[in-house]
Wavefront OBJ file of the C-alpha trace (Angstrom):
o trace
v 136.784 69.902 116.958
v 134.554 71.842 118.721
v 132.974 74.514 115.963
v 131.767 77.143 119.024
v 135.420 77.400 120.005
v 136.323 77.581 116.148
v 134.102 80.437 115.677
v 134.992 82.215 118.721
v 138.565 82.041 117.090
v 137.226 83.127 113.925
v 135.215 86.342 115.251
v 137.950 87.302 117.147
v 140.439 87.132 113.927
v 138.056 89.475 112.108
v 137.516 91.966 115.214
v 141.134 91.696 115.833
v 139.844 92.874 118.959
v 139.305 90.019 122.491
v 137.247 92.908 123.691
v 135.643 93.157 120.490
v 134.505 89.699 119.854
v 133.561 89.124 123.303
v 130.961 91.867 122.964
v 129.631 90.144 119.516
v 129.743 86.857 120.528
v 128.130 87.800 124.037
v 130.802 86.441 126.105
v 132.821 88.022 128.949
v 136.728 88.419 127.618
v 137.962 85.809 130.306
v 135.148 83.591 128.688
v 136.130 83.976 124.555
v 140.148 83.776 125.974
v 139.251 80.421 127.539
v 137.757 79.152 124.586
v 140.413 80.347 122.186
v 142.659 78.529 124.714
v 140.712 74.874 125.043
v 140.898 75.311 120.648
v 144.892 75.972 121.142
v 144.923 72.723 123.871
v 143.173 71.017 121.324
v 145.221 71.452 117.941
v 148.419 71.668 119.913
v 149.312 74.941 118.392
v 149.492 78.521 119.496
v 147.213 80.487 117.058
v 147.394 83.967 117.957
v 150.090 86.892 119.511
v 147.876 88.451 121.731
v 149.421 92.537 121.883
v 147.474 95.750 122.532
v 147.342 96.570 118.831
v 145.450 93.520 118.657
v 145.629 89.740 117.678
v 147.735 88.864 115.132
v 147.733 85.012 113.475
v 150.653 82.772 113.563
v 151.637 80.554 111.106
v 149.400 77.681 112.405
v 146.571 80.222 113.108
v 146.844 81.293 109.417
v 146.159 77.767 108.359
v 142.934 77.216 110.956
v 141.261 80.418 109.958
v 141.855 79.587 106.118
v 139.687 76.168 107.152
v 137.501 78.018 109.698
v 136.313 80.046 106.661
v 135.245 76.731 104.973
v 133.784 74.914 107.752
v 132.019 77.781 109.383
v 130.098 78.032 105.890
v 129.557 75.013 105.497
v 127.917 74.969 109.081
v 125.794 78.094 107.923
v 124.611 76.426 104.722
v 123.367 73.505 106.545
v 121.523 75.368 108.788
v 120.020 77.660 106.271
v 119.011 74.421 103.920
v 117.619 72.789 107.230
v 115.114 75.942 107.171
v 114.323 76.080 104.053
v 113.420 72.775 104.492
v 110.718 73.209 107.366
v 109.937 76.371 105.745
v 108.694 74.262 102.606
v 107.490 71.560 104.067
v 103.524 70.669 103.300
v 101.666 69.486 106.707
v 98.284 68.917 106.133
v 96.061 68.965 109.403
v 92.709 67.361 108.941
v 90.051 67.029 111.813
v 87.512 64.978 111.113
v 84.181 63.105 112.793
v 84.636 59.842 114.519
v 82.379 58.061 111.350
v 84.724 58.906 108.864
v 87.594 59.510 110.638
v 87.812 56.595 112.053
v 86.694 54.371 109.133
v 86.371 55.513 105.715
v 89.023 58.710 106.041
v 92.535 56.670 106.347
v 92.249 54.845 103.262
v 91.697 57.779 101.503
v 94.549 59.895 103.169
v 96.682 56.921 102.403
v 95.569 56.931 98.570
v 96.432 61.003 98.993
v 99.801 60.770 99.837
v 100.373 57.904 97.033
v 100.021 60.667 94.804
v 101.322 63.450 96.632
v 104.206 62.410 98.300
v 104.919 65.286 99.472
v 102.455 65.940 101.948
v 102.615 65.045 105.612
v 99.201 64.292 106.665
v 97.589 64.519 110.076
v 94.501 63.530 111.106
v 92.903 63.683 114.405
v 89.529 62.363 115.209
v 86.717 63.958 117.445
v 83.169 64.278 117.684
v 81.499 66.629 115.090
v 81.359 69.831 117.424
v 84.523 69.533 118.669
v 85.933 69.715 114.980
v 83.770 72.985 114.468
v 84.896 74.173 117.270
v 88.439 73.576 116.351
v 87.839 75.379 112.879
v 86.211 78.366 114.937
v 89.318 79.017 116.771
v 91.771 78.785 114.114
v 93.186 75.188 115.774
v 92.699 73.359 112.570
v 92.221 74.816 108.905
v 90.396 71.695 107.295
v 87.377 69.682 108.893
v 84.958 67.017 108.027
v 81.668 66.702 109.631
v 78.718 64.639 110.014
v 75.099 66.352 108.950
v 75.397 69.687 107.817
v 76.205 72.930 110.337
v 74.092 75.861 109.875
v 76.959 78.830 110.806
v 77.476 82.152 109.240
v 81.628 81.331 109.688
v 82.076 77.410 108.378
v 81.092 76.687 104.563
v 80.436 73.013 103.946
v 80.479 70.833 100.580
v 79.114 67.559 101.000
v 81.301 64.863 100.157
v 79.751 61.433 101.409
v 76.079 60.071 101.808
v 74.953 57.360 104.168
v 71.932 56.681 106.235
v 71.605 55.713 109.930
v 70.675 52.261 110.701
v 68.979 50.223 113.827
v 70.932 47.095 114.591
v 71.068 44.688 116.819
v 73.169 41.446 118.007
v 72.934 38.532 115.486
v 70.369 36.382 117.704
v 67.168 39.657 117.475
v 64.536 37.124 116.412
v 62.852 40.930 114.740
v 64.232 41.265 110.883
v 61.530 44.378 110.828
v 59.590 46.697 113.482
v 57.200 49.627 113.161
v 58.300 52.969 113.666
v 56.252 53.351 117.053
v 58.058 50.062 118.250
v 61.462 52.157 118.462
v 60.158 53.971 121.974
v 60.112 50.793 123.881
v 63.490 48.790 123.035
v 67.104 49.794 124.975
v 69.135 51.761 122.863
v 72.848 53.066 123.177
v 72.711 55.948 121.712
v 76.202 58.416 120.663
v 77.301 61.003 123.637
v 74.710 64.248 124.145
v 76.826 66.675 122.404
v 77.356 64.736 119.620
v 76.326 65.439 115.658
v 75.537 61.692 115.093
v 72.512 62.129 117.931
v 71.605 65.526 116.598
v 71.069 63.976 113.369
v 68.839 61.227 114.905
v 66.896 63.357 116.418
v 66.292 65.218 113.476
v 65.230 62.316 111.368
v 62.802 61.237 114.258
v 61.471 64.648 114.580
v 60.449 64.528 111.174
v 58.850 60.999 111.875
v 57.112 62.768 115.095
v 58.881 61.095 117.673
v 60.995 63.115 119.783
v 64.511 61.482 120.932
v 63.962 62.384 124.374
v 60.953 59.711 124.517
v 63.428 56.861 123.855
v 64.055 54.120 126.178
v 68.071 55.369 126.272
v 70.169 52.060 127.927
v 73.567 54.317 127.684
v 75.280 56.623 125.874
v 78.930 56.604 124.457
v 81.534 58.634 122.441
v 83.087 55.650 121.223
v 81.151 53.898 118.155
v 83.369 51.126 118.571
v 81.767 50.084 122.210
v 78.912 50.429 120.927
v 79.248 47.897 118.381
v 80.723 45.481 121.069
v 77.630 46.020 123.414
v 74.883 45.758 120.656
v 76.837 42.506 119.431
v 76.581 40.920 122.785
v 73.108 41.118 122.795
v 72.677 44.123 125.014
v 70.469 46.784 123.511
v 69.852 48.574 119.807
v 71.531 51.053 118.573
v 71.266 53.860 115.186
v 74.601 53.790 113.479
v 76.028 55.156 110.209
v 75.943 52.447 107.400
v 79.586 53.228 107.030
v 80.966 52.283 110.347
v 79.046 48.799 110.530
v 79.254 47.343 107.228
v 82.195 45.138 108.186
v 79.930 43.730 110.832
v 77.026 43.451 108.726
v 78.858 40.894 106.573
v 80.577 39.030 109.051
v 76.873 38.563 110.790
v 78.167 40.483 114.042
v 75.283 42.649 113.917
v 71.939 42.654 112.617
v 70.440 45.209 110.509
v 66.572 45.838 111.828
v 64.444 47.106 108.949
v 61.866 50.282 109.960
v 58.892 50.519 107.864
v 58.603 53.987 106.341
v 62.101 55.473 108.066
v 63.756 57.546 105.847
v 67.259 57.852 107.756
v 69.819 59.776 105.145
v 72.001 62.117 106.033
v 75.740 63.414 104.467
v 78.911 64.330 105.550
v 80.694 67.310 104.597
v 84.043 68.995 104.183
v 84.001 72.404 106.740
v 86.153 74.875 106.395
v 85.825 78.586 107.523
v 84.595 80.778 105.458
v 87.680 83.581 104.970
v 90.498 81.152 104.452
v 92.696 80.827 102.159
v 93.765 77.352 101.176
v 97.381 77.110 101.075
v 98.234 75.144 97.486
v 98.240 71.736 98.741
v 95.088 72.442 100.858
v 93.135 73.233 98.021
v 94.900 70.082 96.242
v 93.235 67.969 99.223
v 89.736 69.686 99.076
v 89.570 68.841 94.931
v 90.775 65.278 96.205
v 88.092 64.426 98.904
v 85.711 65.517 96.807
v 86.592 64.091 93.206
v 85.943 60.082 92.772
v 90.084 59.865 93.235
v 89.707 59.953 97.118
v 88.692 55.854 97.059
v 86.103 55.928 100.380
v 86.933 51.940 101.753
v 84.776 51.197 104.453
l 1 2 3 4 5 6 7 8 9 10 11 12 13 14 15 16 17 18 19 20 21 22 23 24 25 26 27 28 29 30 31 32 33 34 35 36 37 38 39 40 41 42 43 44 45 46 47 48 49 50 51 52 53 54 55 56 57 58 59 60 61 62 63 64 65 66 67 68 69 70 71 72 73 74 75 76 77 78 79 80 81 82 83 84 85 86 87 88 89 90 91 92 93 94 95 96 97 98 99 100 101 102 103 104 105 106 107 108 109 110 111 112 113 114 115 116 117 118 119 120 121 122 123 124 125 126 127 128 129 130 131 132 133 134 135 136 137 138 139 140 141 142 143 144 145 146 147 148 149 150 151 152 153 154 155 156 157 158 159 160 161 162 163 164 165 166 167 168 169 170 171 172 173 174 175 176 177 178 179 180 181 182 183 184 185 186 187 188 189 190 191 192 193 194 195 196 197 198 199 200 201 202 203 204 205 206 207 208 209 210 211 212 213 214 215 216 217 218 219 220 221 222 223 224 225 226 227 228 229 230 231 232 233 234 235 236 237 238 239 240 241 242 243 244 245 246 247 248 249 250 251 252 253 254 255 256 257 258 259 260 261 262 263 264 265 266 267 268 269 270 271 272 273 274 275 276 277 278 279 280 281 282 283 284 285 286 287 288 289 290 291 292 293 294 295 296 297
């Protein structure tokens, strides 16, 4: 039974008015008559007297509006508890750097939602300025960054440590090179704009060497083809401890000691500074940055 035609019939009882009900339900007269008409076709019964005092029901229409009532209601209450629903529903948007995101951060969000299971998670992964600048324009409420971001609008709490490390393929005959020897071997370095170079070139400044004096083979956004071209012999390259350790015990890459480097760094969770964390937000920031948020990398 078709419930638009059933409700047409039922407007039209309580208007007892075509013209009426027509008007409520937005429909020209010839319109609502039709469908009171395909409703008659299809139960096989006439359901009103049509006269200019109105509509009056017959004995069959009497029994159709006393079920109308019922499964009009019912129709209501589904759609209301379908709201209410969505309405409650917890989705958790996370943005996060390609180091953690991509490595340590799903294990964790899976360990979340074992204990809150009723949060909907999403994560999406970019570089480090793209997340702040995803924060900035209200596109995502929650962030996590590599090194920290001097801004007046993000506040950061750091919630991971690791340190960037030279490696190469497994066959570098070098276990350990000099600080100066960095200049003159290939590197494949992270994209311009990203946080992971910024924080090299940090960590070199502070060792005097400026990043724009490295022998630069090629640069990528993707940490993962850089660990495929390092492994195949092709150049160096700094990465966070965190996204090679699987390689570094399977002997795909090479971990090249510097005398004297110091390469740490953090990550942090970034969030702008005049929001307020809806409950299960503030659930996830205690999470990520308690010992419960089991980091696997």
């Amino acid at each position: 039974m078709d419930l638009d035609y059933l409700r047409s019939f039922y407007v039209t009882v309580k208007c007892n008015s075509i013209s009426k009900a027509a008007k409520l339900l937005h429909l020209t007269q010839p319109g609502l008559s039709m469908q009171i008409q395909n409703l008659e076709d299809e139960i096989g019964a006439t359901l009103l007297e049509r006269s200019n005092k109105g509509v009056k029901l017959t004995e069959e229409g009497k029994i159709v509006f006393e079920h109308a009532t019922t499964m009009l209601s019912l129709e209501d209450n589904i759609k209301k508890s379908l709201k209410s629903l969505e309405k409650n529903k917890k989705n958790l948007s996370i943005c996060a750097c390609k180091s953690l995101g991509e490595y340590v951060l799903p294990c964790s969000i899976y360990t979340f939602q074992e204990i809150y299971t009723d949060v909907d998670v999403e994560l999406e992964v970019h570089n480090t300025n793209t997340v702040i600048k995803k924060l900035l324009s209200h596109d995502t409420n929650i962030g996590v960054i590599t090194g920290f971001h001097e801004t007046e609008s993000i506040t950061t709490i750091p919630i991971l440590a690791d340190r960037l490390l030279l490696v190469s393929g497994p066959n570098e005959e070098y276990d350990e090179i000099d600080i100066d020897e960095i200049l003159n071997i290939p590197l494949i370095l992270r994209e311009e704009d990203s946080n992971n170079r910024a924080v090299l070139a940090n960590i070199l400044l502070k060792h005097g060497i400026s990043i724009e004096d490295l022998n630069v083979a090629l640069s990528s956004n993707s940490p993962e083809s850089i660990k495929s071209t390092v492994a195949s012999g092709r150049g160096f390259a700094f990465l966070p401890e965190v996204v090679i350790k699987k390689e570094l015990r399977r002997g795909i890459l090479k971990k090249i000691n510097i005398k004297d480097f110091n390469a740490k760094f953090n990550y942090y969770l970034a969030y702008r500074n005049n929001y307020k964390f809806k409950g299960y937000e503030e659930t996830f920031k205690r999470f990520i940055t308690s010992k419960k948020r089991c980091f696997c990398y």
